[in-house]
FIDRENMAR-304037 format. One record per residue (C-alpha): residue in three letters; y, x, z. Coordinates in steps of 0.001 Angstrom, whole numbers, plus 500000, padded with zeros to 6 digits. Example, Ala and Ser with C-alpha at 12.3 -4.5 7.8 and 13.67 -1.06 7.14 Angstrom:
<atoms>
atom residu=ALA	north=495500	east=512300	up=507800
atom residu=SER	north=498940	east=513670	up=507140
</atoms>
This chain:
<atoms>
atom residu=UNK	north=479212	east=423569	up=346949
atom residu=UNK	north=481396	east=425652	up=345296
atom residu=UNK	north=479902	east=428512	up=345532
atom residu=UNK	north=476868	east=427356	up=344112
atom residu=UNK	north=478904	east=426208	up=341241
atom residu=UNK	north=480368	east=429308	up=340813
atom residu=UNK	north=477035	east=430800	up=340862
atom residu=UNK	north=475799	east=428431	up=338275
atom residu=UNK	north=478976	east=428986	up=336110
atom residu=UNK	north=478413	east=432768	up=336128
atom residu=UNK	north=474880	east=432589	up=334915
atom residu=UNK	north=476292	east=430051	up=332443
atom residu=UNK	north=478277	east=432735	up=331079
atom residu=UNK	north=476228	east=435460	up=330777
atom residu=UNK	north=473577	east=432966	up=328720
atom residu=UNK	north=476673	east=432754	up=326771
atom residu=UNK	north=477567	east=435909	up=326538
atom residu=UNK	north=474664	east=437057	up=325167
atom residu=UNK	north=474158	east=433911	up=322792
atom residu=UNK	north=474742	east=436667	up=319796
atom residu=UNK	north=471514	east=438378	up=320295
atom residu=UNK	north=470012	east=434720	up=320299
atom residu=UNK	north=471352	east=434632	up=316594
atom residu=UNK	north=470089	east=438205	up=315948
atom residu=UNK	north=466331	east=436843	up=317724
atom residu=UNK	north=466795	east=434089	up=314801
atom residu=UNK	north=466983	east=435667	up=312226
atom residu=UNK	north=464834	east=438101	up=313029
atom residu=UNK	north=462320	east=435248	up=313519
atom residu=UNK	north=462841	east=433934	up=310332
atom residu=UNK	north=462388	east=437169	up=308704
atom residu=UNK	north=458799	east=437736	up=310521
atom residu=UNK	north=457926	east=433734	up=310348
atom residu=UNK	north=456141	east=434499	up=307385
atom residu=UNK	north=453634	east=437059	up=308460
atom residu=UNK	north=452847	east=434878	up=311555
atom residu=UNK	north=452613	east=431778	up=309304
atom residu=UNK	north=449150	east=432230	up=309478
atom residu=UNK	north=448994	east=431154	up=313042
atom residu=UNK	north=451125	east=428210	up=313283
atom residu=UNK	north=449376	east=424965	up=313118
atom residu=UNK	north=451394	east=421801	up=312562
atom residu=UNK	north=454820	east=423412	up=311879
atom residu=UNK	north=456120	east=425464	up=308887
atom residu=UNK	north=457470	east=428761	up=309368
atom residu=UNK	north=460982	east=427826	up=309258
atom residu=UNK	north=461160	east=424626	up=311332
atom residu=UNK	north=464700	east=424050	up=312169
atom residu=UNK	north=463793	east=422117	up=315192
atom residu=UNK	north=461925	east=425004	up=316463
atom residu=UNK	north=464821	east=427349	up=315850
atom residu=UNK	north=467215	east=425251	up=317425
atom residu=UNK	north=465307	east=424127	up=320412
atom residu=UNK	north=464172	east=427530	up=321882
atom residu=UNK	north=467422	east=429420	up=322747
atom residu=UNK	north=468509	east=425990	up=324415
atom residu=UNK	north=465383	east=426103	up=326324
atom residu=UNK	north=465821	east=429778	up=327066
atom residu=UNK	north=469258	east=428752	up=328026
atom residu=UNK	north=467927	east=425583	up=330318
atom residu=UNK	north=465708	east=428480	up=332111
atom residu=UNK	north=468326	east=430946	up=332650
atom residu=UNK	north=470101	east=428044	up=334591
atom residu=UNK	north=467147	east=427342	up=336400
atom residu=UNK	north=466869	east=430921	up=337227
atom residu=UNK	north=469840	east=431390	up=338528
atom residu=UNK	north=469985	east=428294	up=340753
atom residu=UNK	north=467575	east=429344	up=343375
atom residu=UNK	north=469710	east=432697	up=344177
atom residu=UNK	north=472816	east=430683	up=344081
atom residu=UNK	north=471538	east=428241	up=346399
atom residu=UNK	north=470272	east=430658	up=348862
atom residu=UNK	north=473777	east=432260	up=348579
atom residu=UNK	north=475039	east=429288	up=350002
atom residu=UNK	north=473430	east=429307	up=353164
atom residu=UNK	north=474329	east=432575	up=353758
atom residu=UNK	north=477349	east=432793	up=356608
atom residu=UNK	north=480938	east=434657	up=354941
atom residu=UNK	north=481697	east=436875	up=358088
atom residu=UNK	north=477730	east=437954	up=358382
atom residu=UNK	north=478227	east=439044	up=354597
atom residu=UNK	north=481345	east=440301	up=354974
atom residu=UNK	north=479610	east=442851	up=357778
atom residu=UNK	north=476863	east=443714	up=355668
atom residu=UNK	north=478919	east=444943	up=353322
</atoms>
């Protein structure tokens, strides 16, 4: 289990890492919101729900992403890595 944790933490981190180009995506999204304003139905272009729910759903799936590989790392026997390498 703690592997898997550890796992988890470390794609945590780099979410977090890289949560400053999520601002930079913002704003860059609120700069082009109003040529695409066009094509959103039922919203306006500078829904704050919209702008705070995707990079916490990007961050949600970068969790999810990374939990498959850190599960399957944790079925994996130490001294049969430790040979590979």
């Amino acid at each position: 289990m703690g592997i898997l944790l550890q796992d988890l933490r470390y794609g945590a981190r780099m979410v977090v890492n890289h949560h400053g180009f999520i601002g930079i995506g913002i704003v860059c999204c609120a700069a082009v919101s109003r040529i695409l304003s066009s094509v959103l139905y039922g919203i306006s272009p500078h829904d704050p729900v919209s702008f705070l729910f995707v990079p916490e759903f990007l961050w949600a799936v970068a969790l999810v992403a990374s939990y498959r590989p850190a599960r399957r790392a944790t079925k994996v026997d130490p001294m049969e890595a430790l040979r590979y390498e």
